[in-house]
Every structure is written in C-alpha cells, then in structure tokens.
NUSESE-681567 format. One record per residue: x, y, z of N, C-alpha, C, O, CB in turn. Coordinates in steps of 0.2 Angstrom, whole numbers, plus 5000, padded with zeros to 4 digits. Atoms other than C-alpha are relative to their C-alpha. Last residue first. Glycine has a CB too. Layout:
BEGIN
XYZXYZXYZXYZXYZ/...
***
This chain:
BEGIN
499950015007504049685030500949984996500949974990499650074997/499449965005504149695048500049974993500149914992500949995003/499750035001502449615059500550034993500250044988499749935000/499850005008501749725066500549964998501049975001500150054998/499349995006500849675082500150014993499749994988500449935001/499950005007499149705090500850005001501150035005499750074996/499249945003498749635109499949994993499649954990501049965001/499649964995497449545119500550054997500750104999500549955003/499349955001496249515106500350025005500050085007500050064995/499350044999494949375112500550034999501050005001500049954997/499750014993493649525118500749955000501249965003499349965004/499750055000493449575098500249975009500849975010500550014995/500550065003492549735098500249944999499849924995499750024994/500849994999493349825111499449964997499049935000499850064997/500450054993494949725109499450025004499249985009500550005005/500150064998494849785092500149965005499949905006500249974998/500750015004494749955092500049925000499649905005500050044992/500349984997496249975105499249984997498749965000500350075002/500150064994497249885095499350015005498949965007500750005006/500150055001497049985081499749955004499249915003500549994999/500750015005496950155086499949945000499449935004500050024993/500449934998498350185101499349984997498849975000500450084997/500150014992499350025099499550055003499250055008500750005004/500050094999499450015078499950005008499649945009500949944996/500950015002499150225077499949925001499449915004499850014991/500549974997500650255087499349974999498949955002500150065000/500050054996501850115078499450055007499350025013500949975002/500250045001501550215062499649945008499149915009500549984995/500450014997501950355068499549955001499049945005499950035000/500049964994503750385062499449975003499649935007499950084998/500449914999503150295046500350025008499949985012498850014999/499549974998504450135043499850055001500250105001500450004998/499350024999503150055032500450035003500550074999500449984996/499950014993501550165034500749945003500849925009499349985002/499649964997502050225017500250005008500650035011499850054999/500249935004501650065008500450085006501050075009498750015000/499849995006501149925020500150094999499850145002499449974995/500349955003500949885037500450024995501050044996499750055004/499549975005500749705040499850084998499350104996500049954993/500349975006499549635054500850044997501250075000499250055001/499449975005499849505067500050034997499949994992500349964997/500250015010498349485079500750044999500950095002499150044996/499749955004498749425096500049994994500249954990500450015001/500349954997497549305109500450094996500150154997500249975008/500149994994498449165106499850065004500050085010500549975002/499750084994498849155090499750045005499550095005501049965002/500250004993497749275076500249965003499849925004499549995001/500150084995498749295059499750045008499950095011501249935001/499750075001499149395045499849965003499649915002500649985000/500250064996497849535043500749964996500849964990499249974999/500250064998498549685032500049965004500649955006500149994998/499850054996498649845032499849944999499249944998499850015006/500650075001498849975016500349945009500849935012500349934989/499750074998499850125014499449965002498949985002500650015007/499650015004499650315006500149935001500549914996500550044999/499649995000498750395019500649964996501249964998499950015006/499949905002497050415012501050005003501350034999499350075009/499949975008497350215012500250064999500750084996499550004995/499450025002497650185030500150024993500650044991500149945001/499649934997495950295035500850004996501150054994500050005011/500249925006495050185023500650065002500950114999499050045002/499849995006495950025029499950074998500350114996499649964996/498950005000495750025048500150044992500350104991500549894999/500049934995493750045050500650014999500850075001499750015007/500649964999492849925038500250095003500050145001499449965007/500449985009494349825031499450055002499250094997499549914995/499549965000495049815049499850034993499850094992500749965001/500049944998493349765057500650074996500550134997500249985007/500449965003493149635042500250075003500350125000499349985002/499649955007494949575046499450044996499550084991500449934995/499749944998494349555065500550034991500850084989500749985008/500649934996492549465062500950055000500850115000499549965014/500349975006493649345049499650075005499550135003499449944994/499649975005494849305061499650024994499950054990500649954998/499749954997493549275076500450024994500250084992500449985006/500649965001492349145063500550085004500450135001499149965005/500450024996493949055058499750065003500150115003500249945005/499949994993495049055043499349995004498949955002500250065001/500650034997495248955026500050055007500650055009500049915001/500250094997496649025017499350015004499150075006500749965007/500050014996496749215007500049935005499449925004499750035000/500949984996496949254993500149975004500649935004499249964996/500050034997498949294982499250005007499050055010500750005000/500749964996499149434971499949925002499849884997499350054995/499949984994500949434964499550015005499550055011500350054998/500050044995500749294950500250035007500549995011500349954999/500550054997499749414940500249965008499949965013499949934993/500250075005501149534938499349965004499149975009500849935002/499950054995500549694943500149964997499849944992499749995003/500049954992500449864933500249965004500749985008499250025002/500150034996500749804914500250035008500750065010500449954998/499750064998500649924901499949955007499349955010500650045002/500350084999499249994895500549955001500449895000499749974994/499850055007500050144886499949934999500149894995500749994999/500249965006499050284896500149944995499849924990500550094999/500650005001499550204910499650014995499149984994499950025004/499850084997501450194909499250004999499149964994500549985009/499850025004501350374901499849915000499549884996500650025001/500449995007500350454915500249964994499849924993500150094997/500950025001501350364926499650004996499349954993499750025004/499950075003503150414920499449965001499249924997500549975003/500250025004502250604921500249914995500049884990500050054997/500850015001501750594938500050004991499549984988499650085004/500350054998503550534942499150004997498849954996500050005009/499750065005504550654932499549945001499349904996500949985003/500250005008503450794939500149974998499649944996500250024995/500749995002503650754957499750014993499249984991499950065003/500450055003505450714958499549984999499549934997500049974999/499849985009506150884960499849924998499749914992501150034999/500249935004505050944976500249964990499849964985500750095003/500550025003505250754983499750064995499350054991499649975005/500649954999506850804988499549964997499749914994500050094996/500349965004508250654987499650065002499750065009499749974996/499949955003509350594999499850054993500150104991500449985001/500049934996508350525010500550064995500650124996500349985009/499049994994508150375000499950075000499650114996501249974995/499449995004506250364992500650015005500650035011499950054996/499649964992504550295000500749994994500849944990500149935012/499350015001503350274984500550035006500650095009500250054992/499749974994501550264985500649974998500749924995499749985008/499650034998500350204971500650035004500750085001500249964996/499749954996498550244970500749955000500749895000499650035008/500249945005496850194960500950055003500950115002498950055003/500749965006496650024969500350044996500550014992499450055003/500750034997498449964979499350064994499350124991500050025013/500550005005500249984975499249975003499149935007500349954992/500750064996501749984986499550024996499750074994499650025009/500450005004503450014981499349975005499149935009500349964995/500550045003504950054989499550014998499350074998499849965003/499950064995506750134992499449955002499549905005500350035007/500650074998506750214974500149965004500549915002499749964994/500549964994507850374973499549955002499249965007499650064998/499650034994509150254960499850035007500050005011500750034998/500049945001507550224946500550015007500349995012499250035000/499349975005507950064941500150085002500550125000499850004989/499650024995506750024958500649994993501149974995499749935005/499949934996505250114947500849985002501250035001499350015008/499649945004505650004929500050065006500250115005499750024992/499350015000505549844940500450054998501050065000500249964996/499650004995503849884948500850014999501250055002499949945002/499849934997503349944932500250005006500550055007499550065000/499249925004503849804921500050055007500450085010499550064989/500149955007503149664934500350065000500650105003499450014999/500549944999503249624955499750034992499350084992500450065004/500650045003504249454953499550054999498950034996499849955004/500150065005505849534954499549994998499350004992500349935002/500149965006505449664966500149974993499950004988500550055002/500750045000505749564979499650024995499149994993499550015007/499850075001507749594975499249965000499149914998500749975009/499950005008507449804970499849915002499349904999501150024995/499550015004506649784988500249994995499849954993500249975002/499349974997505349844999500549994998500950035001500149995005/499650035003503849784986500750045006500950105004500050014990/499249954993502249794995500749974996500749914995500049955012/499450035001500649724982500650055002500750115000500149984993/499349934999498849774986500649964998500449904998500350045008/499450044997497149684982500550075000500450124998500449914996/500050054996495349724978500749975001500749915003499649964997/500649974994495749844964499949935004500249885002499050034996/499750064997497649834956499350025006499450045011501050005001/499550025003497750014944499949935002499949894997500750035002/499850044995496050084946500749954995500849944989499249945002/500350095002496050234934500149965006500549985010500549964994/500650015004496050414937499749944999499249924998500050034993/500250005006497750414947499149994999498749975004500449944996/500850014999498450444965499850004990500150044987499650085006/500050005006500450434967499249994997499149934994500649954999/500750055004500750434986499750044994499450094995499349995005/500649955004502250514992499549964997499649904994500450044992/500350035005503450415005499450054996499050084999499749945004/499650035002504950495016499649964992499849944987500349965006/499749955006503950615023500649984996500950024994500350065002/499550035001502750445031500650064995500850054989499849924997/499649964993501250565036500949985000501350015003499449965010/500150034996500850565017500450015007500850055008499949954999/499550004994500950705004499649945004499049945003500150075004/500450004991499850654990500550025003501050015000499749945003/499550014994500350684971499850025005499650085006500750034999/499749944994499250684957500449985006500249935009499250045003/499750024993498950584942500250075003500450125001500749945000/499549934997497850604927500449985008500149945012499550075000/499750034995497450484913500150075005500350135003500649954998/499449964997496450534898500249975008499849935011499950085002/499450024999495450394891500550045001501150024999500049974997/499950094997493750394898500850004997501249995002499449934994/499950004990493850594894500249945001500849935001499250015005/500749984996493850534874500350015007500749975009499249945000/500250074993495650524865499250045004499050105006500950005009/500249974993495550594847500049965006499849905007499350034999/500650024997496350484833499950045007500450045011500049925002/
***
C-alpha cells in the first residue's frame, strides 16, 4: 500500500538557546492544547511508551512534549552532532506507527480561578508562550498570592542559562504593566 502526503511524517531538529536541549519538531500534532515536562526516568513512570522508551535511552536527562514538537535536554556528555539522526528517525518511526505519545492520565485542567489570574495567564498564552515554544520549552501559570505570580518553565527553558533573564527582564516586566497587582515573577523548580 502506497502512503499519501497526509501520511509521511517528517521531523527536523531545532537548536534552542538551552545547548544542552534540542527540539524535535514534526508534521503532526503530537499532544495540542497541553504539554507534559518529564525531568526524571522516576516521573517518567506515568508519562507512557515513548516517554519511557526516550529515558531507556542513557543521553536522556528530560522530556518535554507540547503540540507538533518535543524537546530533549541530554547529559553533557554527549554531542548532539551524533544523536541527531538516531532521534529523528526513532520519531519518524514512533509516529509513523501510531504509537502512544502521552498517557491520557498525564494531562491535567485547570481549577476555578479569579478574574486577575485568568487576565495574567491569557497575557502569558498571548505573548509569553509563542516566543517560549520557538525555543523548545513551555511556561506555565501556577499560582497568584500576594501580589506574585508562580510559573513553571518547561522543556529546554529548564535549567537554560537565560532562562532566569527572560522571567525578570521580559516576563515580569510585561505583567506588571498590564496587571498593576503583580509585584514579582517567580519560577517555581521543576
């Protein structure tokens, strides 16, 4: 049986600013409207086959997956020159064969919040995200107390060098413009 366009797969490899993490980009949506951060073989349990079968792999220090892309920070002691192939084509494969991308019970919605915490997780989804994706990693909203918002950064911006420039320089700065009640951004450590 011939495959139509619609079903070739193809993946290409990103550099991000994190040179420890590569971002893994495909033809298909792997996991749309949500993301899933795996920093450990041990959280990595519940994450499904291809989580489990990346973190068999012994270069794999984590996992982050989100829409059409998935990002891999690896131990320093590899190159990323020589595991570039292997990776784009255990994807191609893994996709191609319809395996399982996410477990179900890794995607979890949101609770009830209040009219400021939804005005600052739109802002972050409107103006944060896009730029965070191109670079291989995902932020997320946790929490608004007393005047500080908590947010998680995923993916390559885990442990990125400049991660903690863009969260006080960009971030913050954008929301306490358009949010007067944000005193401060924190990240909260994955």
């Amino acid at each position: 049986m011939e495959k139509s366009l619609n079903d070739i797969v193809t993946i290409y490899a990103e550099a991000t600013p994190n040179p420890e993490s590569m971002k893994f980009v495909a033809n298909k949506m792997l996991l749309p409207n949500d993301s899933a951060d795996f920093r450990s073989a041990e959280k990595a349990e519940d994450g499904g086959a291809l989580v489990k079968a990346l973190f068999e792999m012994p270069f794999v220090k984590g996992v982050f997956i989100m829409n059409n892309f998935v990002s891999i920070t690896k131990n320093e002691d590899y190159e990323w020159f020589d595991l570039i192939p292997d990776l784009r084509n255990f994807f191609t494969e893994w996709i191609e064969q319809g395996k399982e991308i996410v477990s179900p019970k890794t995607v979890l919605s949101p609770e009830q919040e209040t009219e400021i915490e939804r005005k600052i997780r739109q802002l972050l989804e409107d103006h944060v995200r896009p730029a965070v994706e191109m670079d291989g990693g995902a932020i997320d909203f946790k929490s608004f107390v007393d005047g500080v918002v908590t947010v998680q950064m995923k993916g390559s911006c885990s442990g990125c060098p400049s991660s903690t420039m863009t969260l006080k320089a960009g971030i913050e700065n954008l929301l306490k413009r358009m949010v007067p009640e944000v005193v401060a951004v924190e990240a909260e450590a994955v």
